[in-house]
KELONU-714901 format. One record per residue (C-alpha): residue in one letter; y, z, x. Coordinates in pm, 1 decimal. Last residue first. Example, Ala and Ser with C-alpha at 12.3 -4.5 7.8 and 13.67 -1.06 7.14 Angstrom:
residues 2
+------+----------+----------+----------+
| type |       c2 |       c3 |       c1 |
+------+----------+----------+----------+
|    s |   -106.0 |    714.0 |   1367.0 |
|    a |   -450.0 |    780.0 |   1230.0 |
+------+----------+----------+----------+
//
This chain:
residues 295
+------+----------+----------+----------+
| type |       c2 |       c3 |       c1 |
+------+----------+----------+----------+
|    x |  -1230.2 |   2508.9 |   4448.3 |
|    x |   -890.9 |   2465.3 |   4188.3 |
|    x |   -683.0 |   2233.0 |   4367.4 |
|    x |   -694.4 |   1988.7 |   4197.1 |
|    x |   -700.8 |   2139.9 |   3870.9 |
|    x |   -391.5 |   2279.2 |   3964.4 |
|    x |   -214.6 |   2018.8 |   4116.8 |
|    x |   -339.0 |   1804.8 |   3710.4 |
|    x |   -226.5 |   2102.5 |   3526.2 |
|    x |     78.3 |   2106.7 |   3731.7 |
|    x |    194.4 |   1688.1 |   3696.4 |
|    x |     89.3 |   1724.5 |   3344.1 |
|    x |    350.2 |   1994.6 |   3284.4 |
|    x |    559.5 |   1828.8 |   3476.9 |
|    x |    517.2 |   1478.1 |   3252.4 |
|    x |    774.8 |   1256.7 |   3371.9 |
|    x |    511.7 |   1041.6 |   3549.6 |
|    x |    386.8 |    960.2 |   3161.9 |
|    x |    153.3 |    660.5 |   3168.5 |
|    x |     67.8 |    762.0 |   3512.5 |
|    x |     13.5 |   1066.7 |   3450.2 |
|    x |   -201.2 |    975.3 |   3115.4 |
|    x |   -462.9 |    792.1 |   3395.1 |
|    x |   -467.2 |   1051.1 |   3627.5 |
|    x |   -535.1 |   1315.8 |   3415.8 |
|    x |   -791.4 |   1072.8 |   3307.2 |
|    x |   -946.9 |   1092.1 |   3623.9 |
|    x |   -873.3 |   1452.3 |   3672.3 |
|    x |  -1114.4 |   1554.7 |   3370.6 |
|    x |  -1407.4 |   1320.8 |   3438.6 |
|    x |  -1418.8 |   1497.8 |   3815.2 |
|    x |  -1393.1 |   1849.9 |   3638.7 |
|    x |  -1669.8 |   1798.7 |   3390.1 |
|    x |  -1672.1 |   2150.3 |   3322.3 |
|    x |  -1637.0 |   2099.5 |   2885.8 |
|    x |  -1310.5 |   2296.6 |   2873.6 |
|    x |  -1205.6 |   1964.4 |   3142.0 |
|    x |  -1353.8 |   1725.5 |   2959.0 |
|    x |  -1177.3 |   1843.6 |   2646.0 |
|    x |   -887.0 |   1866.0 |   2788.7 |
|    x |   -893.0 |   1515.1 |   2950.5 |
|    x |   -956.3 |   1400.4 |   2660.1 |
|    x |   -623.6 |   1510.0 |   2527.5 |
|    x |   -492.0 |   1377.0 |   2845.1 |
|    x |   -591.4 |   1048.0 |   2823.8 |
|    x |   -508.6 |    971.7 |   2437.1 |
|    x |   -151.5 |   1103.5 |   2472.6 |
|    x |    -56.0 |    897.8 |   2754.3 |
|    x |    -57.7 |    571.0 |   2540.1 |
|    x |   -106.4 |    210.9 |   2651.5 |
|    x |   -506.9 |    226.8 |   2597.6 |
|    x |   -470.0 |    384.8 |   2244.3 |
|    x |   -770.8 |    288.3 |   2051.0 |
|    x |   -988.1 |    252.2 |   2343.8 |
|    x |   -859.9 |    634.5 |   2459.9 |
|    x |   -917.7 |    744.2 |   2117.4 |
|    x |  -1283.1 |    638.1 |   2115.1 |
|    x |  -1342.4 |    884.1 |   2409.4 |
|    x |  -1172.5 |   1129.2 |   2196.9 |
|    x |  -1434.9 |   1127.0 |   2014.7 |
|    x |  -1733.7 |   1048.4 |   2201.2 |
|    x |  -1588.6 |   1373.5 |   2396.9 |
|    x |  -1585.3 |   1586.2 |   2059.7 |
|    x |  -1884.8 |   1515.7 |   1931.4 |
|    x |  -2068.7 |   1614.5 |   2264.4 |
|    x |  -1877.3 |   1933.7 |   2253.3 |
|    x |  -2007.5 |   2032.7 |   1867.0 |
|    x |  -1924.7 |   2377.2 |   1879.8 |
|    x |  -1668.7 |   2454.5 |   1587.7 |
|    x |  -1376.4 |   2435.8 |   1794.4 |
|    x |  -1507.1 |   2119.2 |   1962.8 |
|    x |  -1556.3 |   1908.1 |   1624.3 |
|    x |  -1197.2 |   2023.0 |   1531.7 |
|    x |  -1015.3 |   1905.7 |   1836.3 |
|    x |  -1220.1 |   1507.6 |   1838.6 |
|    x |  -1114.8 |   1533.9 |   1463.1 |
|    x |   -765.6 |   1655.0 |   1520.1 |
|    x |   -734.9 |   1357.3 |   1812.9 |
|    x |   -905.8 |   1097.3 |   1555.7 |
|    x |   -643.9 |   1186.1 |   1312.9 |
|    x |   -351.2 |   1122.6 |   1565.9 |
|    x |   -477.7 |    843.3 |   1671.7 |
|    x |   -451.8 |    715.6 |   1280.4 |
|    x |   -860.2 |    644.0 |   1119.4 |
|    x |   -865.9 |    319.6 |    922.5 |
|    x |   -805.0 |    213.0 |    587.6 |
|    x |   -927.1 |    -28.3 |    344.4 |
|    x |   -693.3 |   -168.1 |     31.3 |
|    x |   -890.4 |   -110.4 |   -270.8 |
|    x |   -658.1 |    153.0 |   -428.8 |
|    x |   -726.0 |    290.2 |   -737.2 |
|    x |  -1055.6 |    493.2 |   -579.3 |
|    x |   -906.9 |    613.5 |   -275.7 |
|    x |   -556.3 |    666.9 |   -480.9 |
|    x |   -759.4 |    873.0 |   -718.3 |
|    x |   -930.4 |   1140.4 |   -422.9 |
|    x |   -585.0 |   1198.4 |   -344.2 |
|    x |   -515.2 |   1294.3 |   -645.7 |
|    x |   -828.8 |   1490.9 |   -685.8 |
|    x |   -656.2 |   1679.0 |   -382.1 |
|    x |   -332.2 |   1726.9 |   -513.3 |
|    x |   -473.6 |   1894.3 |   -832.4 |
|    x |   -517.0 |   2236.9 |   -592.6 |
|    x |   -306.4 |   2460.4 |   -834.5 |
|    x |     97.1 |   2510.7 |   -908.5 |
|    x |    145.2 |   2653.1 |  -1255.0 |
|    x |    348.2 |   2494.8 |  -1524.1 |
|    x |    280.8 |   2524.8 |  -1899.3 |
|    x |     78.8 |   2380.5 |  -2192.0 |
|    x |     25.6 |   2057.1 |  -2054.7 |
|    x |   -381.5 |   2095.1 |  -1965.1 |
|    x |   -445.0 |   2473.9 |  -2205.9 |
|    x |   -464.6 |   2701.1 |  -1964.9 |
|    x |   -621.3 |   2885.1 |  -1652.0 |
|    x |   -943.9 |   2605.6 |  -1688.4 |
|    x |  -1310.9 |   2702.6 |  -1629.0 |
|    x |  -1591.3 |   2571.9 |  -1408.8 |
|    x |  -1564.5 |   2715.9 |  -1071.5 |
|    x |  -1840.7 |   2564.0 |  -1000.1 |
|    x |  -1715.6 |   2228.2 |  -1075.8 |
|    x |  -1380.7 |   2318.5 |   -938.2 |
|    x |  -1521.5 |   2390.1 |   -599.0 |
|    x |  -1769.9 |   2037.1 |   -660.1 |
|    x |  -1415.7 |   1852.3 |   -734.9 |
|    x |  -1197.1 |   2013.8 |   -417.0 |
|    x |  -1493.6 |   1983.3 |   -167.1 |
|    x |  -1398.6 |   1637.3 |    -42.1 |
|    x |  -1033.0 |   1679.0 |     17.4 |
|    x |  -1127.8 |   1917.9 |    315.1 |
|    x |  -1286.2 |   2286.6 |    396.9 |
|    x |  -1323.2 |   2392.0 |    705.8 |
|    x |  -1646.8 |   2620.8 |    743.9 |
|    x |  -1586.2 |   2945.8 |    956.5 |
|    x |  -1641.2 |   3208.9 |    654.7 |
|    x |  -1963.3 |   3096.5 |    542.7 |
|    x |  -2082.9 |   3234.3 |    200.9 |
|    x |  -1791.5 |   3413.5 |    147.1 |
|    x |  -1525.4 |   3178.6 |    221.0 |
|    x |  -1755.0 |   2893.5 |     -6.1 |
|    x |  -1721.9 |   3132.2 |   -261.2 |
|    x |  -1369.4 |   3189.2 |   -225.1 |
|    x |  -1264.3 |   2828.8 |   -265.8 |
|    x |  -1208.3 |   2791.8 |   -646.9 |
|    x |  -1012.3 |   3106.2 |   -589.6 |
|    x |   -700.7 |   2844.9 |   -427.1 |
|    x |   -552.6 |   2797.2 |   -736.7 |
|    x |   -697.3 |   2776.3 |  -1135.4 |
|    x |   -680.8 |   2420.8 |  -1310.8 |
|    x |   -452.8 |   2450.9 |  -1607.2 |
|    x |   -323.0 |   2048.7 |  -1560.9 |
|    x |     78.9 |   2117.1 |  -1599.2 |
|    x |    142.8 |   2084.0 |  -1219.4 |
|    x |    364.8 |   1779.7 |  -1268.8 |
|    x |    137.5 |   1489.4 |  -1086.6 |
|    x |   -175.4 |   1607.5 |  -1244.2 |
|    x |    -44.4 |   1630.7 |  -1591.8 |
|    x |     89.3 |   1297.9 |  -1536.8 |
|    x |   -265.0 |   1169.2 |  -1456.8 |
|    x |   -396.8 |   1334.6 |  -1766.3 |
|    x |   -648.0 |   1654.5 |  -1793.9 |
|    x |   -869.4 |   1601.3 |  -2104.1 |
|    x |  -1227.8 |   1551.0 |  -1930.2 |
|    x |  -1252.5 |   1833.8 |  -1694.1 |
|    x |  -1535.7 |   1823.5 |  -1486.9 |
|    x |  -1381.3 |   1530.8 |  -1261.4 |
|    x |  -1708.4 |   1351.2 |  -1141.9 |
|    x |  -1621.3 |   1022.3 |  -1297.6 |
|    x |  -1297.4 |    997.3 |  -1146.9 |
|    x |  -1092.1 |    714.4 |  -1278.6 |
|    x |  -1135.0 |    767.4 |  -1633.8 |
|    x |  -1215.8 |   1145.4 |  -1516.7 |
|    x |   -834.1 |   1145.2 |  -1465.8 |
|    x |   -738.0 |   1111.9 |  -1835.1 |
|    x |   -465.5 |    834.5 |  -1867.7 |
|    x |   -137.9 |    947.0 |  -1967.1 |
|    x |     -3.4 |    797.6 |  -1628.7 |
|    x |   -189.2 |    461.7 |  -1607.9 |
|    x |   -333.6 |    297.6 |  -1369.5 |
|    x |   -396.9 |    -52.3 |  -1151.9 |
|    x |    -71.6 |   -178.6 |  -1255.3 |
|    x |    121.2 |   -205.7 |   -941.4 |
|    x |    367.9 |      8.2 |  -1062.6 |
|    x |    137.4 |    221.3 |  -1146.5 |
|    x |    -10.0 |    219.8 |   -793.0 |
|    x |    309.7 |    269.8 |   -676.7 |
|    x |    361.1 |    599.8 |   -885.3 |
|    x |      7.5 |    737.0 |   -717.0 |
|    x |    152.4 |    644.2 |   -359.0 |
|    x |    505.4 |    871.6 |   -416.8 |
|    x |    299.5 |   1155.9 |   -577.3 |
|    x |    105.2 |   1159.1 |   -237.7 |
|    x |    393.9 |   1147.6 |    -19.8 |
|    x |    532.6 |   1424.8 |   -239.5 |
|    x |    254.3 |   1608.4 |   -213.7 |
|    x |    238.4 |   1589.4 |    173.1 |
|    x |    538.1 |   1860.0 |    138.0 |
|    x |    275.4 |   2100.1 |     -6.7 |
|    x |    145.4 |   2146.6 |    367.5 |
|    x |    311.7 |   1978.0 |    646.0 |
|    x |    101.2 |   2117.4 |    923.6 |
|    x |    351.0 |   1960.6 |   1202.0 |
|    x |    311.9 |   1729.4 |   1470.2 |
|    x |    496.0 |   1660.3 |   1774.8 |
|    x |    518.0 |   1305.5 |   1832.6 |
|    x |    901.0 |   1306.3 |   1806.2 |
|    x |    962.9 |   1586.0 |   2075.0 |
|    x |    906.8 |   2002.4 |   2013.5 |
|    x |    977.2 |   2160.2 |   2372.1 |
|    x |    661.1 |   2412.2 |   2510.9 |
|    x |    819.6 |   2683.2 |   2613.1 |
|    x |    488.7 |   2852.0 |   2672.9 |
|    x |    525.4 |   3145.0 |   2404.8 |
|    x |    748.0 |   2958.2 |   2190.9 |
|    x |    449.0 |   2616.4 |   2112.3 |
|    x |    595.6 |   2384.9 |   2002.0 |
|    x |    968.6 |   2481.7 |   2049.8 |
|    x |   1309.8 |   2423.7 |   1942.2 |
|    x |   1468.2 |   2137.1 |   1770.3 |
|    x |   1361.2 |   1742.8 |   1809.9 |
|    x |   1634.6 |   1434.2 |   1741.9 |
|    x |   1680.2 |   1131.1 |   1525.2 |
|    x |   1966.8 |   1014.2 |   1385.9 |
|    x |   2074.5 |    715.0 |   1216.3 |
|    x |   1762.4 |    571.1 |   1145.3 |
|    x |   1725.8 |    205.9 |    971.0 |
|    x |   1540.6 |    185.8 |    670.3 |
|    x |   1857.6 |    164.0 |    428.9 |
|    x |   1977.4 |    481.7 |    564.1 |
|    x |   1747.4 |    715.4 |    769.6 |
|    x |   1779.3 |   1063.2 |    901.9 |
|    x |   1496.8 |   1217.5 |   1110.2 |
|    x |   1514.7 |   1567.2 |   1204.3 |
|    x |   1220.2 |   1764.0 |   1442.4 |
|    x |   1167.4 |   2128.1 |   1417.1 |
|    x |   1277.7 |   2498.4 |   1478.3 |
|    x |   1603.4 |   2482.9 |   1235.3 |
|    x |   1700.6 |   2876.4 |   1096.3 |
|    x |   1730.4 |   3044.1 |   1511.9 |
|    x |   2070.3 |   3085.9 |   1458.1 |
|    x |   2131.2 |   2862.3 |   1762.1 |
|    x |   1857.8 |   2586.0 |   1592.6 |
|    x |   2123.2 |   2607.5 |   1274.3 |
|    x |   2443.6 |   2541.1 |   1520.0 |
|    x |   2258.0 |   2231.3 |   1661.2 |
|    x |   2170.4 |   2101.9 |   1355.4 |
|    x |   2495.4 |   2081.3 |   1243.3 |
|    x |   2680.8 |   1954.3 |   1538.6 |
|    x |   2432.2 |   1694.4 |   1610.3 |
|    x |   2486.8 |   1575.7 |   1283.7 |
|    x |   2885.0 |   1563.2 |   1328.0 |
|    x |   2799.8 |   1388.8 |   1623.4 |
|    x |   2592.3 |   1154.5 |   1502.1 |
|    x |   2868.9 |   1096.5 |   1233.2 |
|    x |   3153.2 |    969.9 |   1453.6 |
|    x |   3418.0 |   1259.3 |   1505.9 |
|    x |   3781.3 |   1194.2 |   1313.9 |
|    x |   3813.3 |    876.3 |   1247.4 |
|    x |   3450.6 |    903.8 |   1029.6 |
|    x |   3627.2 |   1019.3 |    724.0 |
|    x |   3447.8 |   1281.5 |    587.4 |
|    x |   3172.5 |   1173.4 |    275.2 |
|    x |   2859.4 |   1140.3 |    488.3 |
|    x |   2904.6 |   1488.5 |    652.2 |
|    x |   2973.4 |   1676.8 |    310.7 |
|    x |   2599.7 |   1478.0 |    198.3 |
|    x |   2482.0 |   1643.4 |    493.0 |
|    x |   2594.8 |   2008.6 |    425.3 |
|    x |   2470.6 |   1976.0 |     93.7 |
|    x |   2121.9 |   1912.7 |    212.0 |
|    x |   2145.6 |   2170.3 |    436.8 |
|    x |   2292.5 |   2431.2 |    273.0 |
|    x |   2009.7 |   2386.0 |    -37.9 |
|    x |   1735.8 |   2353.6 |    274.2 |
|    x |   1855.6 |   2649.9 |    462.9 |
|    x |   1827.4 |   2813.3 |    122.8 |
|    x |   1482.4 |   2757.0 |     44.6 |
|    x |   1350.8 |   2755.2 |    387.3 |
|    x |   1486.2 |   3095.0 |    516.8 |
|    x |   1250.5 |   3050.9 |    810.9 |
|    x |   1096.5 |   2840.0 |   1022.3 |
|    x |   1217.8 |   2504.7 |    918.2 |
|    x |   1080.6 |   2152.3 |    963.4 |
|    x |   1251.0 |   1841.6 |    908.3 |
|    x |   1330.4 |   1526.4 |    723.4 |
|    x |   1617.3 |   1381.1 |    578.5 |
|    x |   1723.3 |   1080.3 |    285.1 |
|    x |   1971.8 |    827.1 |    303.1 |
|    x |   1965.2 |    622.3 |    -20.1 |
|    x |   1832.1 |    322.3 |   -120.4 |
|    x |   1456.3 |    415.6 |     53.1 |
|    x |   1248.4 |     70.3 |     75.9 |
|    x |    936.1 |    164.0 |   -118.7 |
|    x |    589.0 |    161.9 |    120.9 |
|    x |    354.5 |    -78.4 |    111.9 |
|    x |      0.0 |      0.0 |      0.0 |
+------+----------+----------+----------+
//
């Protein structure tokens, strides 16, 4: 699915704290911006000005992207990645985005209406045969009016095995055995886990075919090697350095993993190889003298 061209400006970031309000001041705060007369300080500096003075009272730790008719006016990282080693956020940091991937979400239902291939006051289990709840609507699933209960569909499988990650793919058979509704579908709001049979609609709406992102193929290759599965891992992130050959990122996260797995030799080779993708990189540059030196 294409994405719709933005007619507006629109903003982006990540806050630590005081989200609600910093976002209200923000927002308004930016639309001030874009309505001064720009004689007196060109707008990226006006930006920079703003976002500078909420990362010094510690309320921005994040990345901003602003936009206007699809090209970006500003772009620039707050703060850290990681506080306790200084690491620097930059524009491929990443970020768990949690109920803001909802809107994205909401935003690729609504296009395949546009498209034609559904229809908002159709029931979901038209599209999802599995859904165990026959009278809850597609709108009622985009506006939080469905009745479906919250995260307690999950406790069971937290009880049973405490360590398992669960994805998209155990929402329906967690609301299966859950197997009751809070309320009446559209009598009232309550936020729930609809997002991910939404997600699970767009897969079956959509026929276009998709392929795994780098950066999805790094959390895998991360994931399989927190929960044991080393060999996993390495084929991996072995797969992301094909994917990727130009990029520095690929190297050294499988460098990591060689590395945590004791292949040492493996590990500075493609320390090597992201190094020289990235000779800016000091803290490459001392992992790399370190593991060299390490007897």
């Amino acid at each position: 699915m294409q994405p719709h061209q933005l007619q507006s400006s629109y903003w982006l970031f990540t806050l630590q704290n005081g989200f609600g309000i910093a976002c209200f001041t923000l927002l308004i705060s930016l639309l001030f911006i874009y309505q001064l007369p720009t004689v007196a300080q060109p707008t990226t500096q006006r930006l920079d000005s703003l976002f500078t003075g909420l990362q010094n009272e510690q309320r921005l730790n994040g990345n901003v992207l602003l936009a206007e008719q699809g090209k970006i006016v500003y772009q620039k990282s707050f703060g850290f990645a990681r506080v306790n080693d200084k690491l620097l956020n930059r524009n491929e940091t990443r970020f768990q985005l949690a109920s803001i991937g909802k809107t994205f979400t909401a935003v690729a239902i609504l296009q395949l209406y546009e498209q034609g291939k559904i229809k908002l006051d159709d029931p979901l289990i038209n599209y999802l045969p599995d859904f165990p709840f026959t009278t809850i609507t597609i709108r009622q699933l985009l506006s939080h009016t469905f009745g479906l209960a919250d995260l307690q569909i999950f406790e069971p499988y937290f009880l049973e095995n405490p360590k398992r990650i669960l994805t998209n793919a155990d929402v329906i058979p967690a609301l299966k055995r859950f197997g009751k509704l809070q309320f009446e579908p559209g009598e009232r709001w309550e936020g729930g886990p609809d997002y991910g049979a939404a997600r699970f609609l767009i897969a079956k709406a959509d026929t276009t075919q998709y392929s795994f992102s780098p950066a999805e193929l790094d959390y895998a290759g991360r994931q399989f090697l927190l929960h044991g599965d080393t060999n996993q891992a390495l084929e991996t992130l072995k797969l992301l350095t094909f994917t990727e050959p130009q990029a520095w990122q690929p190297y050294n996260s499988y460098a990591e993993i060689l590395q945590q797995s004791g292949k040492r030799a493996e590990a500075i080779l493609m320390y090597q190889k992201s190094l020289r993708l990235n000779a800016d990189n000091n803290r490459l540059k001392q992992v790399l003298n370190e593991l060299l030196n390490k007897k």
